[in-house]
C-alpha positions, 0 to 999 in steps of 0.5 A, a space after each residue: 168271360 168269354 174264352 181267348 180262343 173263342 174271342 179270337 175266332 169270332 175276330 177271325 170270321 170278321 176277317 174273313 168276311 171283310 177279306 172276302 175270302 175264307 181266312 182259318 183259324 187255329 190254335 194251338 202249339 205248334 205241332 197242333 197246328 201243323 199236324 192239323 193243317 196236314 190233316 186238312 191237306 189230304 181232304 179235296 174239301 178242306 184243303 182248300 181251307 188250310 190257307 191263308 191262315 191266322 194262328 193263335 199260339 198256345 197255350 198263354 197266360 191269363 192275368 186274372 188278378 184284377 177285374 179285367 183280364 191281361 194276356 200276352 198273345 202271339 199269332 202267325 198269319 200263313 199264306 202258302 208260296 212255292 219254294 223256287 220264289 225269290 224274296 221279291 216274288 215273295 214280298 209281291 204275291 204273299 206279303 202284298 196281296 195277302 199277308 199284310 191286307 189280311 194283318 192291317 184287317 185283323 188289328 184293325 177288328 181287334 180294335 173293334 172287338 167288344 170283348 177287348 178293351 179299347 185303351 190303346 190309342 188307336 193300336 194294338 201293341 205287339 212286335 211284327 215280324 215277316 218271315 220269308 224264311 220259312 218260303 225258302 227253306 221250310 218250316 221244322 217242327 220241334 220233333 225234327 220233321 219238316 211241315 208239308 207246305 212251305 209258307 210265307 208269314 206274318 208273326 205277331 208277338 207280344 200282342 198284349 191285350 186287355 179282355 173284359 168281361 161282357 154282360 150278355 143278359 137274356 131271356 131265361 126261362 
């Protein structure tokens, strides 16, 4: 079976594309992720490439005790905005033109995505938050240090999914 991390940025390279602009991918706890993101931050080469961002939390469990695999995933989609934003400057220029294009993209190739089983009538069940918090106040992480950036989100959790295990037969030597 192909790993969840793995299967996830594979969707995410599709997101990208079908965006088309750079969408990242991380995964992690938090502390990972925003340690990782403030890393990129300081390089003009990578910077640009901290957002918009799609996040798979971890670590999750895998129900491994049938032939198919069951998790329960949580993600975070980030965009970075500016702290002065009102709500409305927020759900405008995050939520409308970023976050939730790039959400309805990533259901939509999780749907697609041969390494997930396909038997949720046309949706993907999770619980879908907008976070405009984190924009205004910031984010802070669990060691009590505020995040570099301030970031409009989307939040998915309970993503739960099925994953199946993919035959890929080749040519052996």
């Amino acid at each position: 079976m192909k790993p969840v991390n793995d299967i996830f940025a594979d969707i995410v390279k599709k997101v990208s594309k079908r965006y088309g602009s750079n969408v990242s991918f991380l995964f992690g706890d938090w502390a990972y992720i925003s340690n990782q993101l403030t890393l990129w931050g300081k390089s003009p080469k990578t910077s640009k490439l901290k957002f918009p961002i799609i996040c798979l939390y971890s670590p999750f469990t895998e129900d491994r005790s049938s032939a198919e695999t069951e998790v329960s995933l949580e993600f975070i989609i980030m965009v970075n905005t500016l702290k002065r934003y009102s709500n409305e400057d927020r759900q405008k220029t995050s939520f409308e033109q970023v976050l939730r294009p790039i959400y309805n993209i990533f259901l939509d190739e999780i749907k697609k995505d041969i390494n997930i089983v396909r038997s949720y009538n046309d949706v993907v069940p999770h619980s879908y938050i907008e976070n405009y918090r984190y924009g205004r106040v910031g984010v802070i992480g669990e060691d009590g240090k505020p995040f570099s950036d301030f970031i409009d989100a989307i939040e998915m959790k309970n993503v739960n999914l099925t994953i199946k295990e993919v035959k890929c037969y080749g040519n052996r030597l």
